[in-house]
N, C-alpha and C positions, 0 to 999 in steps of 0.2 A: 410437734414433738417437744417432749421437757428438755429440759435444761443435760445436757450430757458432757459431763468432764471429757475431753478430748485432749491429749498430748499438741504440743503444738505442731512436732512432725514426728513421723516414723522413720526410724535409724536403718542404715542396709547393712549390709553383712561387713563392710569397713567397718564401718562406725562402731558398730556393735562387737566386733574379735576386738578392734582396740582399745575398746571401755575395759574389758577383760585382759589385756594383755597378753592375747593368743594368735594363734596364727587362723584367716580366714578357712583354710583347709580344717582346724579344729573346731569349727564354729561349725562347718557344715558334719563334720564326722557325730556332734554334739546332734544336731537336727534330724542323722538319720536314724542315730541311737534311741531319740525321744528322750533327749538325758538335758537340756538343753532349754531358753527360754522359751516361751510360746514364742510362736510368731505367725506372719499373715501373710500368704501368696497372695501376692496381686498382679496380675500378668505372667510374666517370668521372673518377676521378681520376688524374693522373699524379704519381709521388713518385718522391725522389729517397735514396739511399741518402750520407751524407756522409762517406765515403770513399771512394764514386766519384766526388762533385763534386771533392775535393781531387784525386783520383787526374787527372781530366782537366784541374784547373790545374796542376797541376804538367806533364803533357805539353805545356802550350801555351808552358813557359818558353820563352826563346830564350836562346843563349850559356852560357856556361861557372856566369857567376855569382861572388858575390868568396865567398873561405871566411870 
């Protein structure tokens, strides 16, 4: 296999509501919405890759932004 960028872990639904500042019950209402980062069921669990979480705050900026 090549060379594949790989996060060094995947974030669980803690980690990930509290990067955001949300509450986990929001994180999941986000996931059933599809409004939400991607993420990856493994088991029963859902996790979260953190540069798709950044990846989808950065799409929710609004406006230009100051340089």
């Amino acid at each position: 296999m090549g060379n594949v960028d790989l996060p060094e872990r995947l974030w669980d639904h803690e980690e990930t509501a509290a990067f955001y500042g949300v509450s986990v019950w929001t994180l999941h209402k986000w996931n059933s919405e599809g409004t939400g980062p991607r993420s990856y069921k493994i088991g029963r669990h859902r996790k979260y890759d953190p540069r798709d979480v950044s990846a989808h705050l950065e799409s929710r900026a609004s406006g230009q932004g100051v340089a």
